[in-house]
PAVOKOL-958528 format. One record per residue: residue in one letter; x negated, y negated, z of N, C-alpha, C in turn. Coordinates in steps of 0.2 Angstrom, whole numbers, plus 5000, padded with zeros to 4 digits. Example, Ala and Ser with C-alpha at 12.3 -4.5 7.8 and 13.67 -1.06 7.14 Angstrom:
BEGIN
A493450285039493850225039493450165039/S493650115035493250055036493650005039/
//
This chain:
BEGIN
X512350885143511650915140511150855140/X510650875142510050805142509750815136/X509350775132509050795124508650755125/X507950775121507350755121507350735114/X506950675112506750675106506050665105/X505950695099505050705098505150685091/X504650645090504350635082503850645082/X503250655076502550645074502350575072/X501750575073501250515075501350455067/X501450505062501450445056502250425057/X502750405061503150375063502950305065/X502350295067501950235068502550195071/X502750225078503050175081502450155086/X502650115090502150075095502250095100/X501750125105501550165111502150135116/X502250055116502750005120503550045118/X503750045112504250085111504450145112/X504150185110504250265113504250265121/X503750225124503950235131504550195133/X504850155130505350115133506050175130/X506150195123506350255122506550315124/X505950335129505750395130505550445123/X505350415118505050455112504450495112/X504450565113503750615113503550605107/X502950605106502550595099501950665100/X501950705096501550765094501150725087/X500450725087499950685083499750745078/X499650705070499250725065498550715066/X498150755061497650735062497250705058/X496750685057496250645052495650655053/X495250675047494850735047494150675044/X493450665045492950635042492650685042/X492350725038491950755038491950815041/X491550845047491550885052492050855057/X492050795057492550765063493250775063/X493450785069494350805068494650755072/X495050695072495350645076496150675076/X496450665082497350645082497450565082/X497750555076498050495077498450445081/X498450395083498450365091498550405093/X498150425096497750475099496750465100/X496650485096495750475095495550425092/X495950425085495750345082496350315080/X496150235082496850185079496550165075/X497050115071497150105065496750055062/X496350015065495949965063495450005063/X494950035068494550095068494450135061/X495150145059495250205053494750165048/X495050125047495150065042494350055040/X493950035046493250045049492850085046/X493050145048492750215046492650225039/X493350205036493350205026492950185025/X492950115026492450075022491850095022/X491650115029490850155030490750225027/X491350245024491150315022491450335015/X490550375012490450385005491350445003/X491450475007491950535006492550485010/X493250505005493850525009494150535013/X494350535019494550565026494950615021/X495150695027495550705024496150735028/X496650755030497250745034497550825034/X497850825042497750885042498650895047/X499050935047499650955051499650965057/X500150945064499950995068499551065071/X499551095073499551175072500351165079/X500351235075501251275079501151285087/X500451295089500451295096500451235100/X500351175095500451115100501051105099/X501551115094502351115096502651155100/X502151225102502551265105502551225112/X501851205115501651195120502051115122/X502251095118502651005120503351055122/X503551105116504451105119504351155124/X504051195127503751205134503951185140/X503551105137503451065144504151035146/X504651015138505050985138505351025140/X505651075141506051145141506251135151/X505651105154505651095159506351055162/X506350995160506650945160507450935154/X507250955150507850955144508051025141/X508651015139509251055137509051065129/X509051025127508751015121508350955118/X508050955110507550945105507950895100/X507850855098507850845093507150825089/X507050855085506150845082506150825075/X506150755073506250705069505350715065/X505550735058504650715056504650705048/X504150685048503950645039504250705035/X504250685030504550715024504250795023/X504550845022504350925018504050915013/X504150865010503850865002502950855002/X502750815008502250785009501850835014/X502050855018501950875023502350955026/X501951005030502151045033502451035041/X502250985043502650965050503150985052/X503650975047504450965048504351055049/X504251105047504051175045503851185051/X503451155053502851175060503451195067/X503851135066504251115072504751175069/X505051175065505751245064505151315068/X504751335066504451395069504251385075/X503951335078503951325085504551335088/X505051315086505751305090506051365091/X505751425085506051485087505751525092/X504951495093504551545097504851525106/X505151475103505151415114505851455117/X505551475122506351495126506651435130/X507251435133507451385137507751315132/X507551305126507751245127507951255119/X508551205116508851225108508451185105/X508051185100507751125096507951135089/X508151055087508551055080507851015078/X507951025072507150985069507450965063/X507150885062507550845058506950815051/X507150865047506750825041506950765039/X506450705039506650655039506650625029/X506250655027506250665019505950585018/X505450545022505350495022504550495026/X504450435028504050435033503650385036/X503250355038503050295044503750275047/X503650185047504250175052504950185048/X504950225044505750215042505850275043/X505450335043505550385050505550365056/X505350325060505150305065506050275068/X506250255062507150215063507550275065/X507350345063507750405066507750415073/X507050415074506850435080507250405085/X507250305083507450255087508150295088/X508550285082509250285083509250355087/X508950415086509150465091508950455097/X508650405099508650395107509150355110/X509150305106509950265108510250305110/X510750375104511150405106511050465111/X510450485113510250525118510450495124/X510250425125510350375131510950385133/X511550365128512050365127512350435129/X511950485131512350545132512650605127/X512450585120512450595116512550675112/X512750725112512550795112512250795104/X511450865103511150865098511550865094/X512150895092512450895086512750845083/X512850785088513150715088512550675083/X511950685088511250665084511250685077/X511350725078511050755071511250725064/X512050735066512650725061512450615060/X512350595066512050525065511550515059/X511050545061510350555057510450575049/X511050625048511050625041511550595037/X511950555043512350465040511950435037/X511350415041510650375039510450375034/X510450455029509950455025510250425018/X511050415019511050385013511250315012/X510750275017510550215014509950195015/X509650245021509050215018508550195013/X508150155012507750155006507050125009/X506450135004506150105005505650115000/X505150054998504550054992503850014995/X503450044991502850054995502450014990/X502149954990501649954982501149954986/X500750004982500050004983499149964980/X498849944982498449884981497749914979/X497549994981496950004978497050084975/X497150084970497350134965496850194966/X496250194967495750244969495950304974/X496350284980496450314983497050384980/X497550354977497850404975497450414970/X497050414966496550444961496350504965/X496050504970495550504974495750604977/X496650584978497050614982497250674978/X497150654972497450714968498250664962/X498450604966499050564964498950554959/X498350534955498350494949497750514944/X497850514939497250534935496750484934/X496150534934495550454933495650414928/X495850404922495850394917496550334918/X497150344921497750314923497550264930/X496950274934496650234939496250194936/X495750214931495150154927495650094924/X496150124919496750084914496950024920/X497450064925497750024930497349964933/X496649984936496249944938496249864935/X496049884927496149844924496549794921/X497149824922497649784919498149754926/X497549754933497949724938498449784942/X498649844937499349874941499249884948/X499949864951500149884959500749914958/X500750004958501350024956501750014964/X502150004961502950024967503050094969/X502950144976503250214976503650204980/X504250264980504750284986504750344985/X505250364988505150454990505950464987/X505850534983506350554980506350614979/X506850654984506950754985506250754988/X505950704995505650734996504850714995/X504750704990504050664986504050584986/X503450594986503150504984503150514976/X503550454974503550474968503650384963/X503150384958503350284959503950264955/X503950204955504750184955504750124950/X504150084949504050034945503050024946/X503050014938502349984938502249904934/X501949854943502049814938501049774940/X501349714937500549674935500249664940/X500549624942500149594950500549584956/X499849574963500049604971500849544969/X500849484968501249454971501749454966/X502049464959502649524958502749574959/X502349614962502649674967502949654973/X502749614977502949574983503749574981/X503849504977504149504973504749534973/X504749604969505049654967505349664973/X504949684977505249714985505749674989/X505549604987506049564989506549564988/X506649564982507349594977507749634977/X507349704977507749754980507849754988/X507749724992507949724996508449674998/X508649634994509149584993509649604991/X509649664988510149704985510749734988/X510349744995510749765002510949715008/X510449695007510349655014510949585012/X510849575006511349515004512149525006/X512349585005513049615008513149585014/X512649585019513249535026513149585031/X513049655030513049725033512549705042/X512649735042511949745048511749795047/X510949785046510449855048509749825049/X509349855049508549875053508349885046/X507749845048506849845041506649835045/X505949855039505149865043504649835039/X504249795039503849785034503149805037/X502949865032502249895035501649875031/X501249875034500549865029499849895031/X499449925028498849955027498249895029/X498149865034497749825038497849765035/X498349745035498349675031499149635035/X498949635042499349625045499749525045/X499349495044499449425044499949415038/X499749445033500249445026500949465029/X500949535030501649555034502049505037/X501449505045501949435048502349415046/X501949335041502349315037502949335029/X502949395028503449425025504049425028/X503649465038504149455040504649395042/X504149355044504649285046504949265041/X504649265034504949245027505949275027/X505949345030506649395028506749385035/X506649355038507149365045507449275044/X507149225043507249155042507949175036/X508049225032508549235028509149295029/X508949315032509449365034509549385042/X509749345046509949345053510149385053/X510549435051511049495053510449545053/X510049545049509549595050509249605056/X508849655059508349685065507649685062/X507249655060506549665057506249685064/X505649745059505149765065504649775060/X503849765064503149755061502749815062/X502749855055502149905057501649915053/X501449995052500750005049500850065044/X500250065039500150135037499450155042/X499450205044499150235051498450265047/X498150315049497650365047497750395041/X498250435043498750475040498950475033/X499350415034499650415027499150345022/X498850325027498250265024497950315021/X497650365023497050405017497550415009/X498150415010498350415003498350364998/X498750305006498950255001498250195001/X497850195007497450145005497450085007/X497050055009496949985013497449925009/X497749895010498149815006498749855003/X498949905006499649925003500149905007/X500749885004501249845010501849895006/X502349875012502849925011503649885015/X504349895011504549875015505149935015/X505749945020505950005023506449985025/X507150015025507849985029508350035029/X508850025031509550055034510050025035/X510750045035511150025036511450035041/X511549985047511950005054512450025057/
//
């Protein structure tokens, strides 16, 4: 049985991987105004970043619609026997929903749709590992049953650096953003059943850093092999060095460099860094 894998676009893996994977990426969208972009796709990431700054209003962010999933497992349908369709969290988002109702309308081909209860590249760690095992020969149920080994180590936390935007979003109260503002806070989020939900609020960017360091040592220091990701909201230079900082110390590790994209940037907000991992 051949099997496809497909994720959506805030997986923010890198155009160079998916094609070396064979990874389909179906795009969200990002809304200014009248305007409607798909995420790599219409606009990247720097571009985004761009736009914010120049604009009085919010982007605002929008699902596939069901016909563009009908229309990929279609095409797939051509070529593969089956689907696996890996996507950001239900809690967050209707994607993961979008792809189960497409998969019932597609003849020809079985598609298993994989709520990832997560999302960027630590989604994106699903995707990868289900292509390995597709490579491999793999059959969906083998993937699948991998995929929800995965969920119980991975982790990941998010601090964010401009409080406005989840104000902004519905995330936060005015009143809990002005306070915040003030007194420096960069809270720490992760996902939990599903949601963003924060995890610690502390003073400043570089005791959040800090913090993330920590709990990431908390695993990583085991000896284990696994995969991280250090992502960031246009503040790639910092990352870099994050990254060479955790790779210098934990050789057993696989670090990879990503982003918050359109997407999930209109929530979280420019200068938010995030770190994401798994056990191998």
């Amino acid at each position: 049985m051949k099997t496809a894998i497909v994720t959506d676009s805030t997986a923010y893996i890198s155009a160079e991987l998916r094609e070396k994977h064979d990874i389909h990426m179906i795009p969200l969208n990002v809304i200014f105004g009248n305007e409607s972009y798909q995420e790599e796709v219409d606009i990247k990431v720097e571009q985004f970043y761009e736009e914010v700054k120049n604009s009085r209003e919010l982007p605002s962010t929008s699902q596939p619609a069901i016909g563009e999933f009908v229309s990929l497992f279609e095409k797939l349908a051509k070529d593969y026997d089956a689907v696996v369709s890996i996507h950001l969290s239900s809690g967050i988002s209707g994607t993961f929903q979008g792809a189960v109702a497409a998969g019932d309308m597609v003849d020809g081909i079985e598609v298993y749709a994989f709520d990832s209860e997560i999302s960027c590249m630590i989604q994106g760690f699903y995707a990868l590992e289900a292509a390995e095992l597709a490579a491999e020969g793999k059959s969906p149920e083998q993937i699948m049953e991998r995929l929800n080994v995965m969920k119980e180590s991975d982790r990941a936390y998010f601090m964010v650096d401009d409080l406005s935007h989840l104000q902004r979003g519905g995330r936060l109260s005015s009143a809990q953003a002005i306070v915040g503002s003030l007194l420096q806070v960069k809270p720490l989020l992760h996902f939990v059943d599903t949601k963003i939900v924060p995890f610690e609020k502390i003073r400043t960017r570089k005791k959040a850093v800090k913090r993330i360091h920590d709990l990431f040592d908390e695993d990583a220091s085991l000896g284990v092999p696994m995969r991280a990701c250090v992502i960031h909201a246009n503040r790639e230079a910092e990352a870099e060095e994050m990254k060479r900082e955790l790779e210098q110390k934990y050789p057993h590790v696989e670090f990879f460099l990503s982003y918050f994209g359109p997407v999930i940037g209109t929530h979280l907000g420019e200068g938010a860094l995030g770190l994401g991992w798994y056990k191998r």
